[in-house]
N, CA, C and O atoms as a GROMACS GRO file, in nm:
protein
  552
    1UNK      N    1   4.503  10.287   0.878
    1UNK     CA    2   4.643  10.254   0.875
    1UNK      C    3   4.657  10.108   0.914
    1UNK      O    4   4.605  10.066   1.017
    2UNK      N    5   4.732  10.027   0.827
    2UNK     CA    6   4.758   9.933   0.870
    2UNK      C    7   4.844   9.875   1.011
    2UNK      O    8   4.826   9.810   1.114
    3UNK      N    9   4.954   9.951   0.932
    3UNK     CA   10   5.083   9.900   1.053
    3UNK      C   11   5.095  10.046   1.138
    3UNK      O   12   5.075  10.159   1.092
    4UNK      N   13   5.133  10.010   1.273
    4UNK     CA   14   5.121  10.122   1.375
    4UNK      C   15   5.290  10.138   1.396
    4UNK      O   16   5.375  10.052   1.418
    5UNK      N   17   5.295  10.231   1.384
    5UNK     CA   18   5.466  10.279   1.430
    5UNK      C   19   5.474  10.248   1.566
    5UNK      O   20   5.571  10.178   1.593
    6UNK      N   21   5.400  10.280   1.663
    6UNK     CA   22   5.414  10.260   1.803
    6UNK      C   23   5.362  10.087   1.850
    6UNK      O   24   5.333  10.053   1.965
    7UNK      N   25   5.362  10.011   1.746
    7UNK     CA   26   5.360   9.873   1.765
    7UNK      C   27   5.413   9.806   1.886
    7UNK      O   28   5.533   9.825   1.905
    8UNK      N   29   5.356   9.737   1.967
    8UNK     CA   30   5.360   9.721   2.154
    8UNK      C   31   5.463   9.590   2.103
    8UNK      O   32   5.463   9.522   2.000
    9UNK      N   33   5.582   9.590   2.273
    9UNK     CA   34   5.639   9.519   2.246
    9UNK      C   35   5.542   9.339   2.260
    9UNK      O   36   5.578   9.234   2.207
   10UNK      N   37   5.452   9.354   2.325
   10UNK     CA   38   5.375   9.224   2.351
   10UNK      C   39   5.316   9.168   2.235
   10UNK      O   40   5.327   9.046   2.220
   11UNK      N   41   5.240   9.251   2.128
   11UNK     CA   42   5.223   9.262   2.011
   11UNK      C   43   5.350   9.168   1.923
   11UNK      O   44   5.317   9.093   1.831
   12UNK      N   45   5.458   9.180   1.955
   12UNK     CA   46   5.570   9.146   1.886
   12UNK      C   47   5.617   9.011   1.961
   12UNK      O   48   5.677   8.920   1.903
   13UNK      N   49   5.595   9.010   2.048
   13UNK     CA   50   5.612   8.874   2.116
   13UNK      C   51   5.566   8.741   2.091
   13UNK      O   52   5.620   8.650   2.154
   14UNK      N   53   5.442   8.704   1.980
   14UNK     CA   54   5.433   8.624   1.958
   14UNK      C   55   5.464   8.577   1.816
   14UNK      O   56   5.440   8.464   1.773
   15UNK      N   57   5.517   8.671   1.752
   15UNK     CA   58   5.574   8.698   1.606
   15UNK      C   59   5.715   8.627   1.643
   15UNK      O   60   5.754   8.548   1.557
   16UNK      N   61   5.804   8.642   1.764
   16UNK     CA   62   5.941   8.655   1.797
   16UNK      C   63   5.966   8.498   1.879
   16UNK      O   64   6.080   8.452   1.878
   17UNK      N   65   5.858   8.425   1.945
   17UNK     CA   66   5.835   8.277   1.975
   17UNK      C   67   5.802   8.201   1.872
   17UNK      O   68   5.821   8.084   1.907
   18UNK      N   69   5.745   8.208   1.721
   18UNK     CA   70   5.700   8.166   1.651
   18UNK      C   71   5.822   8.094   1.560
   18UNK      O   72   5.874   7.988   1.526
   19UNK      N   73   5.823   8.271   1.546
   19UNK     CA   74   6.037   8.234   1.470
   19UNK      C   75   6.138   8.114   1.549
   19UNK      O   76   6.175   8.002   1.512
   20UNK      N   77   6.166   8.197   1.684
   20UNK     CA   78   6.225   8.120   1.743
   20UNK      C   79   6.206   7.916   1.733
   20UNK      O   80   6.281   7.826   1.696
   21UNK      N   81   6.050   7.924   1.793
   21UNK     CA   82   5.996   7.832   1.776
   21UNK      C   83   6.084   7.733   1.601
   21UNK      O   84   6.162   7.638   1.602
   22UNK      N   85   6.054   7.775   1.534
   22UNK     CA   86   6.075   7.757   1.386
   22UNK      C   87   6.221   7.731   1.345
   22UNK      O   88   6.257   7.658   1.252
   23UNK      N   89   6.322   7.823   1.455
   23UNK     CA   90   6.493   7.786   1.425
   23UNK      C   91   6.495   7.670   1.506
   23UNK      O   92   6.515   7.556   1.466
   24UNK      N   93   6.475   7.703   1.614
   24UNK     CA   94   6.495   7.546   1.712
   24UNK      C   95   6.430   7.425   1.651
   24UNK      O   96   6.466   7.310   1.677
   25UNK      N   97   6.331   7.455   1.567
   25UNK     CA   98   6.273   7.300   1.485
   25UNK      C   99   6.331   7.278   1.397
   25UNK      O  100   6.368   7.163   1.373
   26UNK      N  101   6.357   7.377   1.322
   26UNK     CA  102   6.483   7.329   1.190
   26UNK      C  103   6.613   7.327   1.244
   26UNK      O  104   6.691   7.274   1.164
   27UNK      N  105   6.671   7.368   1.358
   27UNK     CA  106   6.852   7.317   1.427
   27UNK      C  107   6.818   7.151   1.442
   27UNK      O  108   6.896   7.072   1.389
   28UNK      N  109   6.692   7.099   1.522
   28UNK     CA  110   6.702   7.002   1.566
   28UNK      C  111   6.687   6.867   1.436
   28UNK      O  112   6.738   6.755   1.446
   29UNK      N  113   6.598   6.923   1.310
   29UNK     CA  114   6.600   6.848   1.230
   29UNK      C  115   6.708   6.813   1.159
   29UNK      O  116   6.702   6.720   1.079
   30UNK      N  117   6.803   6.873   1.177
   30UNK     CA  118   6.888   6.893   1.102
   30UNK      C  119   7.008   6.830   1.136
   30UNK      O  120   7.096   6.765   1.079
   31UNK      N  121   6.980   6.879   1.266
   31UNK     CA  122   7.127   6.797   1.394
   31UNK      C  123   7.060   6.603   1.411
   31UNK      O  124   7.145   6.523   1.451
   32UNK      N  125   6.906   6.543   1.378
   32UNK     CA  126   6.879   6.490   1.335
   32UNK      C  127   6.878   6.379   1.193
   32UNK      O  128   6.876   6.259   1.166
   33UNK      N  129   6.881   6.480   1.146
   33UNK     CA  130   6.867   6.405   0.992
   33UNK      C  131   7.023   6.362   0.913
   33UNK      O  132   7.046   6.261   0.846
   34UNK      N  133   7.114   6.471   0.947
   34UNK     CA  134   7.231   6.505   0.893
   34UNK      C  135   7.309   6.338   0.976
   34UNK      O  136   7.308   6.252   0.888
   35UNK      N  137   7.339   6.310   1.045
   35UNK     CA  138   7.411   6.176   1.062
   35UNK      C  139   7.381   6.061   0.970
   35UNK      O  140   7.456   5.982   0.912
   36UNK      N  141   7.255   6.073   0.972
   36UNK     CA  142   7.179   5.935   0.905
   36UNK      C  143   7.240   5.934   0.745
   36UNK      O  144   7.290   5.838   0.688
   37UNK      N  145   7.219   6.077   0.691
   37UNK     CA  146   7.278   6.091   0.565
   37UNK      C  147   7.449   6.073   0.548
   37UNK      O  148   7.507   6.006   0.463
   38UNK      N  149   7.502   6.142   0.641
   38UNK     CA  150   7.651   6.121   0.637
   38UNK      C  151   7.679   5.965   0.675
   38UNK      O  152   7.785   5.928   0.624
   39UNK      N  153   7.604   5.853   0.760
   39UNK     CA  154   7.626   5.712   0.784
   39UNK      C  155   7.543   5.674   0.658
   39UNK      O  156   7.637   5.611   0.611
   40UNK      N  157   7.468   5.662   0.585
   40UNK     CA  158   7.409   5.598   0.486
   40UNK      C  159   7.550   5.624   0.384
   40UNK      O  160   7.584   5.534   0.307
   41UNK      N  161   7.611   5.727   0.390
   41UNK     CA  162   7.733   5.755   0.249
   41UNK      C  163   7.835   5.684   0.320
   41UNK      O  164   7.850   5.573   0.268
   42UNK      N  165   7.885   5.695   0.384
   42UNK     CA  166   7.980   5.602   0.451
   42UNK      C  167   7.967   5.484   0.443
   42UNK      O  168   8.058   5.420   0.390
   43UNK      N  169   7.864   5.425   0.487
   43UNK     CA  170   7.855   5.282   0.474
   43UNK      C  171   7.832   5.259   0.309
   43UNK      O  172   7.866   5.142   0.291
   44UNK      N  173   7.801   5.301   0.214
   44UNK     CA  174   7.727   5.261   0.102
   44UNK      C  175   7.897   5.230   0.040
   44UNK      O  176   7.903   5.138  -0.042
   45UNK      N  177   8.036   5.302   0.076
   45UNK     CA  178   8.153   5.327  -0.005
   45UNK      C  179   8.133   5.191  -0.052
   45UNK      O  180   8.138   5.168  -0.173
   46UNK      N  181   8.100   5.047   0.078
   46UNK     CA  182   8.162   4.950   0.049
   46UNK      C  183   8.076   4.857  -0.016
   46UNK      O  184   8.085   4.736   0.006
   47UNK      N  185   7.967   4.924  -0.120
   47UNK     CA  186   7.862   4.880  -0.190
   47UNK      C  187   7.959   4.806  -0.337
   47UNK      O  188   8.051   4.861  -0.397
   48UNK      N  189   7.899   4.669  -0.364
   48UNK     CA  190   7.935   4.617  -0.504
   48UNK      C  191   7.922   4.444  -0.425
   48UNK      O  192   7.874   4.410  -0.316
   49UNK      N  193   7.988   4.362  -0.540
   49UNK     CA  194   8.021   4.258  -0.503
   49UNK      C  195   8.125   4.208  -0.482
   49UNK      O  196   8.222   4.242  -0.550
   50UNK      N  197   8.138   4.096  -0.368
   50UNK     CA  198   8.269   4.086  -0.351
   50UNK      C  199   8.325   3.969  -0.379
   50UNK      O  200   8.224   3.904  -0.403
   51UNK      N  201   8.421   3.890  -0.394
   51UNK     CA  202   8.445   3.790  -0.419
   51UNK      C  203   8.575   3.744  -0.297
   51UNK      O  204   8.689   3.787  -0.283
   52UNK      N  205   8.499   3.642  -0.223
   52UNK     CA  206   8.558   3.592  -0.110
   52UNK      C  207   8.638   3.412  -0.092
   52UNK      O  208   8.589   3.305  -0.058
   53UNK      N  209   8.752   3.445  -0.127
   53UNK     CA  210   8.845   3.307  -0.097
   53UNK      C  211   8.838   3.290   0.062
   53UNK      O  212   8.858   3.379   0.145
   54UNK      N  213   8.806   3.156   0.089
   54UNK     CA  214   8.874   3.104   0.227
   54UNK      C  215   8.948   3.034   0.211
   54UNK      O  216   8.946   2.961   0.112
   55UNK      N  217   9.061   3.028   0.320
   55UNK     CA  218   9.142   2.907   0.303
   55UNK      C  219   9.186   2.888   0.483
   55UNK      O  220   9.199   2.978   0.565
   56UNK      N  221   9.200   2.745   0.504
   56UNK     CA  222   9.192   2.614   0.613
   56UNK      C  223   9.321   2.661   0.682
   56UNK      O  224   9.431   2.661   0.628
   57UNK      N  225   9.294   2.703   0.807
   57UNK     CA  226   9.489   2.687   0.900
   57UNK      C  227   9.407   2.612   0.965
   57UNK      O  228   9.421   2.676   1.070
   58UNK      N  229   9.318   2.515   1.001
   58UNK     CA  230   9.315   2.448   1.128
   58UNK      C  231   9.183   2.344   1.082
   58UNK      O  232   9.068   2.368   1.048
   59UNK      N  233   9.257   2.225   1.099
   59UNK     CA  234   9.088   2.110   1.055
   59UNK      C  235   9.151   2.084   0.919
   59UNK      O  236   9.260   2.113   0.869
   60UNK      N  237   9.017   2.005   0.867
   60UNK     CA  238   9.052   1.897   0.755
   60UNK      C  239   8.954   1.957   0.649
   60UNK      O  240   8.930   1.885   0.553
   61UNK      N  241   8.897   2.073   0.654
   61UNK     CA  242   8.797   2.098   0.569
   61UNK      C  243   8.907   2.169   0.414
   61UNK      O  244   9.025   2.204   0.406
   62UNK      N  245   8.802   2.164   0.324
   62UNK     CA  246   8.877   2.228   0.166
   62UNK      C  247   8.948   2.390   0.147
   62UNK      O  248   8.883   2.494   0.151
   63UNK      N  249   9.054   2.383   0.131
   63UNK     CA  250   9.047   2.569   0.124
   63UNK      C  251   9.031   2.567  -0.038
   63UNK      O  252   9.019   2.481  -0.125
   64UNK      N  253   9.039   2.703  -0.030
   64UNK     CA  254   9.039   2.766  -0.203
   64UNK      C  255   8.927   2.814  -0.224
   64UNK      O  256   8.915   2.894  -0.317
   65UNK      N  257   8.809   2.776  -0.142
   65UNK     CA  258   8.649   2.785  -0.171
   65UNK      C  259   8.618   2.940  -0.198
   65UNK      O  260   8.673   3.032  -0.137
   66UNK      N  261   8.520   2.959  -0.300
   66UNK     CA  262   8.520   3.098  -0.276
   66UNK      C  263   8.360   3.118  -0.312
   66UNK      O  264   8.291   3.041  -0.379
   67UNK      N  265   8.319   3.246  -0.248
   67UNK     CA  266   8.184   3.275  -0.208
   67UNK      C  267   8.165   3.407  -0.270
   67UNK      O  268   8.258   3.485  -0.249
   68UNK      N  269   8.059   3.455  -0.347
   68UNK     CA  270   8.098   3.614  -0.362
   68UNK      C  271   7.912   3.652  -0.273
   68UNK      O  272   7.803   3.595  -0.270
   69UNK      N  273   7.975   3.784  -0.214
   69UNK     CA  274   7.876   3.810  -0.109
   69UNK      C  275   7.833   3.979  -0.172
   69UNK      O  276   7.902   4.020  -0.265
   70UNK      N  277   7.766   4.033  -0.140
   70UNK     CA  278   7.686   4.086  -0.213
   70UNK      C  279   7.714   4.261  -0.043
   70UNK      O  280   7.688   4.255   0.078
   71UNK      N  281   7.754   4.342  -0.100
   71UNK     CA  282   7.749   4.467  -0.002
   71UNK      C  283   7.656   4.586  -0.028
   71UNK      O  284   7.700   4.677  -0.098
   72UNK      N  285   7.550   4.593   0.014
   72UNK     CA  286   7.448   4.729  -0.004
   72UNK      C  287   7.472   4.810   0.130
   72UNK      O  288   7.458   4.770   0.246
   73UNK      N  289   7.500   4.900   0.099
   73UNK     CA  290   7.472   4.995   0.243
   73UNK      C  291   7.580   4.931   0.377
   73UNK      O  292   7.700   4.904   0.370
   74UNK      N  293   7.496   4.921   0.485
   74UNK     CA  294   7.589   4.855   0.601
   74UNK      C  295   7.540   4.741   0.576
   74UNK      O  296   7.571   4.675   0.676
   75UNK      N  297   7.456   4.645   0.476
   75UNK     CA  298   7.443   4.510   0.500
   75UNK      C  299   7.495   4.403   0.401
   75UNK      O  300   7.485   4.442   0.285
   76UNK      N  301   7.551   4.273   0.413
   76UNK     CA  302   7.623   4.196   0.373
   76UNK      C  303   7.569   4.091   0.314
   76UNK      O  304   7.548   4.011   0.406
   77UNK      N  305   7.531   4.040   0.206
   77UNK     CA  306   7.405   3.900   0.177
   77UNK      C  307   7.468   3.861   0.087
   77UNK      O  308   7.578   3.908   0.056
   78UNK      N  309   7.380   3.720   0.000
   78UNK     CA  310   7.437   3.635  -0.066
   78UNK      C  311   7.465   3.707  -0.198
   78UNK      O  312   7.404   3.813  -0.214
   79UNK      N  313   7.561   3.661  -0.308
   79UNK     CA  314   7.542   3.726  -0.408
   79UNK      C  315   7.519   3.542  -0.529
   79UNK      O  316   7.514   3.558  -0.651
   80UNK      N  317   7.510   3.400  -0.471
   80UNK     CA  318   7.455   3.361  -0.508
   80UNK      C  319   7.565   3.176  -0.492
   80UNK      O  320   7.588   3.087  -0.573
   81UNK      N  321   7.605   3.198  -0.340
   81UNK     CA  322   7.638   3.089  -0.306
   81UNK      C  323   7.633   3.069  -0.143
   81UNK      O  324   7.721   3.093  -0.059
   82UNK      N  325   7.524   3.027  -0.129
   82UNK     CA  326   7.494   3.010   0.004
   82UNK      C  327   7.390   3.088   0.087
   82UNK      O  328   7.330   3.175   0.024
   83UNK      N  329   7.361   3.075   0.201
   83UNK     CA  330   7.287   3.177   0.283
   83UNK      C  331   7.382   3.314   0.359
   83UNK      O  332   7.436   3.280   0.464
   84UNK      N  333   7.399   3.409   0.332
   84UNK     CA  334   7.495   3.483   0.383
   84UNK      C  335   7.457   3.598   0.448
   84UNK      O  336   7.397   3.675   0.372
   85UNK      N  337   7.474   3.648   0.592
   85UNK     CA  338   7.388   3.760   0.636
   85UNK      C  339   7.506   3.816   0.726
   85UNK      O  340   7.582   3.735   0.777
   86UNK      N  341   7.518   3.910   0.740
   86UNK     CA  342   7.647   3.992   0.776
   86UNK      C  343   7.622   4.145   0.799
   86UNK      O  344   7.505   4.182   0.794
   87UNK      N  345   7.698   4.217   0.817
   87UNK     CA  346   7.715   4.385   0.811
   87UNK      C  347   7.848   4.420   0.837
   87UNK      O  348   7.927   4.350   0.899
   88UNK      N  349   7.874   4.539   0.785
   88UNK     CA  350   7.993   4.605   0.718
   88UNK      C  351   7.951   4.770   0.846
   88UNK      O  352   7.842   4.828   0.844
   89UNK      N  353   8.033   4.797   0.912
   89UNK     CA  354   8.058   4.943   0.940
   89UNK      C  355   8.096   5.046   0.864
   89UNK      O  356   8.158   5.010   0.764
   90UNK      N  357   8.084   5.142   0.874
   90UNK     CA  358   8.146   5.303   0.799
   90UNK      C  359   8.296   5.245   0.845
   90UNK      O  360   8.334   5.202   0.736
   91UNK      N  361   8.374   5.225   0.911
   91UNK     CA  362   8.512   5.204   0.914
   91UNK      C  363   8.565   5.102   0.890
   91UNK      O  364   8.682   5.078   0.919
   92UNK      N  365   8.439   4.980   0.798
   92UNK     CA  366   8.539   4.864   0.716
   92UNK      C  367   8.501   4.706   0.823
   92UNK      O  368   8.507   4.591   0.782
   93UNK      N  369   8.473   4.741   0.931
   93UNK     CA  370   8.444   4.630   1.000
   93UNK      C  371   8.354   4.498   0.946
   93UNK      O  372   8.232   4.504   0.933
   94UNK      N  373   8.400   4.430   0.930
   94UNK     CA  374   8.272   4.316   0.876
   94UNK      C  375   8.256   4.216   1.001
   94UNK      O  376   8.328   4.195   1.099
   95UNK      N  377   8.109   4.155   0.951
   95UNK     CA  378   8.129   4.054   1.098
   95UNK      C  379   7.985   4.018   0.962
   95UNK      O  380   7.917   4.092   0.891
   96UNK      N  381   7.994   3.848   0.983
   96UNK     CA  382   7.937   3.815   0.853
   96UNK      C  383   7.873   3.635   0.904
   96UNK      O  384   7.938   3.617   1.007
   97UNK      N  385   7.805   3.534   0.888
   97UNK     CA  386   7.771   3.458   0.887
   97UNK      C  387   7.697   3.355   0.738
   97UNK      O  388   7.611   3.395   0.660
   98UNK      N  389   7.744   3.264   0.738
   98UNK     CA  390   7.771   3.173   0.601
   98UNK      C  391   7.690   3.028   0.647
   98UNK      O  392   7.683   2.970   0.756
   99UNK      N  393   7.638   2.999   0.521
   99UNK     CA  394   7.539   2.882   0.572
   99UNK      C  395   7.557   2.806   0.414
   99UNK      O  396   7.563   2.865   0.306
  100UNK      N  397   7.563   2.630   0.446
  100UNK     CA  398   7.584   2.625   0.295
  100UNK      C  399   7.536   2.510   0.333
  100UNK      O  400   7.624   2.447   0.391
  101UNK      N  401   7.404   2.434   0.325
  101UNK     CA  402   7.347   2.300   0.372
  101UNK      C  403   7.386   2.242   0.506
  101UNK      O  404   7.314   2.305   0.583
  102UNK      N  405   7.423   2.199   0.543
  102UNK     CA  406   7.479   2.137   0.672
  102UNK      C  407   7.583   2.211   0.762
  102UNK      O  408   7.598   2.227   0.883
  103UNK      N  409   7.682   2.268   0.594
  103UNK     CA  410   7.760   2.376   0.687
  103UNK      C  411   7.755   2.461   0.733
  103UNK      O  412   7.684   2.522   0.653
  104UNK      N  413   7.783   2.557   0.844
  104UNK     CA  414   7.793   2.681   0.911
  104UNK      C  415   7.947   2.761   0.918
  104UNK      O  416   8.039   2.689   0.955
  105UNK      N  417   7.969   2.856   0.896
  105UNK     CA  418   8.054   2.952   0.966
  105UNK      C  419   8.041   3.083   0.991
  105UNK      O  420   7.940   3.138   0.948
  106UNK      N  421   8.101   3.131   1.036
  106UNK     CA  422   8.096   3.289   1.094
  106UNK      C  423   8.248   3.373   1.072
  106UNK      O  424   8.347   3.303   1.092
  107UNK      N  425   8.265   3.468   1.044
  107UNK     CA  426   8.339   3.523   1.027
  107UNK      C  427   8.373   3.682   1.059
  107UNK      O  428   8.268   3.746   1.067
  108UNK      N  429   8.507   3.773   1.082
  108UNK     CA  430   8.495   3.872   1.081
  108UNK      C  431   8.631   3.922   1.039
  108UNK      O  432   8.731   3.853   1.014
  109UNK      N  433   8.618   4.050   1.036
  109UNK     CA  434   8.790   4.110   0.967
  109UNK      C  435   8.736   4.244   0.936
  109UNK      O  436   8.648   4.306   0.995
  110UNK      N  437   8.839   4.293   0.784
  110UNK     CA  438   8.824   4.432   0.755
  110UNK      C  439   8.799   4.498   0.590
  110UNK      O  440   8.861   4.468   0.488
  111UNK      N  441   8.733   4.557   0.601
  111UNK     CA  442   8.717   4.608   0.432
  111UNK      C  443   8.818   4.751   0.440
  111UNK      O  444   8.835   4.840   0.523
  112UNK      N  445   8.876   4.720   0.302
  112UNK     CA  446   9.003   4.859   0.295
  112UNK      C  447   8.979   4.873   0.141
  112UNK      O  448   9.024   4.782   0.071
  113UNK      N  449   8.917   4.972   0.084
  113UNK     CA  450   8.903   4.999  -0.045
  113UNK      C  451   8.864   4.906  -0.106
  113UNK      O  452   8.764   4.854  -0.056
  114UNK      N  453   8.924   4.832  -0.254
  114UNK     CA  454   8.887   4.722  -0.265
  114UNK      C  455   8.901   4.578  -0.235
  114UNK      O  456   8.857   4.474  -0.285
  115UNK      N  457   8.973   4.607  -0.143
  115UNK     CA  458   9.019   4.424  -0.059
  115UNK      C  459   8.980   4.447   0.099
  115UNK      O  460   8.970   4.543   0.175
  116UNK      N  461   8.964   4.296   0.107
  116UNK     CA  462   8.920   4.280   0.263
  116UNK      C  463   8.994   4.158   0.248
  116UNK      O  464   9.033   4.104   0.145
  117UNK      N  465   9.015   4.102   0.430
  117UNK     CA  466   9.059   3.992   0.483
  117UNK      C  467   8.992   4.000   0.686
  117UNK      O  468   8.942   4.080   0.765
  118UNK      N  469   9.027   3.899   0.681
  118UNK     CA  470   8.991   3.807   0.832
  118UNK      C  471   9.000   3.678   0.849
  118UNK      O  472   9.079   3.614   0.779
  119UNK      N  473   8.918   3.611   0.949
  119UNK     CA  474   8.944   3.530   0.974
  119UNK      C  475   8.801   3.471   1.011
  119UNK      O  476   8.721   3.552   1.058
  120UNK      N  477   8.762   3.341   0.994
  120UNK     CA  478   8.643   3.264   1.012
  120UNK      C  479   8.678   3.132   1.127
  120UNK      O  480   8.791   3.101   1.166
  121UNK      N  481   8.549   3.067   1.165
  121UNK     CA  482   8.561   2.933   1.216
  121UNK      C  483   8.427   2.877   1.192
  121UNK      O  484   8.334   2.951   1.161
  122UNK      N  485   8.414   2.743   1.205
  122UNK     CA  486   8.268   2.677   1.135
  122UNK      C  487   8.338   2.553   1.150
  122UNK      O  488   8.454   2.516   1.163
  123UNK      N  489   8.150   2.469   1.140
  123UNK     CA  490   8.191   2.324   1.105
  123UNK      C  491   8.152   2.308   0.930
  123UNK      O  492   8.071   2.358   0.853
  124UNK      N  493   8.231   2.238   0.925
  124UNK     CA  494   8.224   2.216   0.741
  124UNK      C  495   8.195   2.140   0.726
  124UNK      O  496   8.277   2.074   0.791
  125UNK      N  497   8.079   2.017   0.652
  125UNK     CA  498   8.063   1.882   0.672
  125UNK      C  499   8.112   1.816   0.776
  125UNK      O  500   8.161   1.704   0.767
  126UNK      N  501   8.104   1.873   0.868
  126UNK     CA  502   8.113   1.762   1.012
  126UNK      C  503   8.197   1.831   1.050
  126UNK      O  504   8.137   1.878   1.146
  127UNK      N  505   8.299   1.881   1.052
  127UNK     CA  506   8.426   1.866   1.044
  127UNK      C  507   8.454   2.043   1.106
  127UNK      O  508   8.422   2.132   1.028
  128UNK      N  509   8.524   2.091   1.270
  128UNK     CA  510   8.548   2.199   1.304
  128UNK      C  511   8.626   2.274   1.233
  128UNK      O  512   8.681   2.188   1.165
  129UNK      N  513   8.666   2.361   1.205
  129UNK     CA  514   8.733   2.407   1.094
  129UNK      C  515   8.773   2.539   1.104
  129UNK      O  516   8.670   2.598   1.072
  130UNK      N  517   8.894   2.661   1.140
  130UNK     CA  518   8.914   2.753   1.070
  130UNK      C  519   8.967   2.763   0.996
  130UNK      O  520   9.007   2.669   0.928
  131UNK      N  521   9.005   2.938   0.965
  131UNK     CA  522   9.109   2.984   0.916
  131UNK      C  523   9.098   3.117   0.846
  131UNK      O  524   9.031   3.172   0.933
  132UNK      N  525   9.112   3.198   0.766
  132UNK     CA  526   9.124   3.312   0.684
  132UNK      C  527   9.062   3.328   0.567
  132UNK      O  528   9.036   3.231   0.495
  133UNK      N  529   9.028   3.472   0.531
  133UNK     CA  530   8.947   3.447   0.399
  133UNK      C  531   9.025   3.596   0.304
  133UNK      O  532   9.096   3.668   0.375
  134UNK      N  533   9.017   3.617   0.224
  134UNK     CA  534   9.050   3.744   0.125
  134UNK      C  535   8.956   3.764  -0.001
  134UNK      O  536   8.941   3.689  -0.098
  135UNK      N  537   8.901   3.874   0.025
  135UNK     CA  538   8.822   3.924  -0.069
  135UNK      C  539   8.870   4.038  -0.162
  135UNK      O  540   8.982   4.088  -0.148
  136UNK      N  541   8.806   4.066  -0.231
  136UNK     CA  542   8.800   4.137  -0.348
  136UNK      C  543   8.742   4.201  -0.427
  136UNK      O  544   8.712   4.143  -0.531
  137UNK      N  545   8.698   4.365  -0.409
  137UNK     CA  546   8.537   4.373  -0.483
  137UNK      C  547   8.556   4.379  -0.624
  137UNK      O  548   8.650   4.432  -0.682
  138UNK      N  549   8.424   4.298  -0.693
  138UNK     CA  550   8.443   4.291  -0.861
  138UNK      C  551   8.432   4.386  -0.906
  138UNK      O  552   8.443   4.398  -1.028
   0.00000   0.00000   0.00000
C-alpha cells in the first residue's frame, strides 16, 4: 500500500512548512515586485517628447527659446538641443537641469497630461537670469 490512512500528524508536518514556506515566498514577491510595476506605469504616462518654451521675468537674457527634452520612464534628457538631465515623478513633478556651452540652468514645475509649466534660473551667456518655461508634448 502506498498511502496509509492512519498517516502521522508529524509525517504531515513537513508537507504543511513547505507549502507554507512557498505562500509566504510568493506574498512577499509579490508585495515586492508589484510597486515597481505599478511606478514603472505611472511614471512611463509622461513618456514622448516635449517641446519646451522659456521665457525671461528677470535679467537680460533672450526669451522665446525653446528646447524639446525627451521623457522615458521617470527620466528627462535631451531630445537634441543641449545637455539635459532631469526626472519626472508618477505625480508630474519635474526638476530638470539644462546645459548649452557656457550656459547653465536648472529648473522645476509640473507635468499635467499634455502640458507642463514652471519656473527656471541660470546664467545665460554671462548674464543671471530667470523666469518660466511651458511645454508641450509632441
Amino acid at each position: 500500500m502506498l498511502f496509509s490512512t492512519n498517516e502521522s500528524a508529524a509525517s504531515k508536518a513537513p508537507h504543511r512548512f513547505v507549502s507554507l514556506r512557498w505562500i509566504l515566498t510568493a506574498a512577499t514577491l509579490g508585495a515586492t515586485i508589484q510597486p515597481n510595476v505599478a511606478d514603472a506605469r505611472a511614471a512611463g504616462s509622461y513618456d514622448g517628447v516635449w517641446n519646451v518654451v522659456f521665457a525671461t521675468t528677470r535679467g537680460i537674457c533672450s526669451s522665446g527659446t525653446s528646447i524639446p527634452f525627451t521623457v522615458t520612464g521617470n527620466r528627462v534628457s535631451s531630445a537634441g538641443g543641449g545637455r539635459v538631465e532631469g526626472s519626472v515623478n508618477r505625480a508630474g513633478a519635474v526638476a530638470v537641469r539644462v546645459s548649452v556651452g557656457a550656459s547653465k540652468a536648472s529648473g522645476g514645475g509640473r507635468l499635467v497630461g499634455n502640458a507642463g509649466s514652471g519656473s527656471w534660473s541660470g546664467i545665460i551667456s554671462g548674464d543671471r537670469c530667470s523666469g518660466t518655461w511651458q511645454a508641450r508634448r509632441s
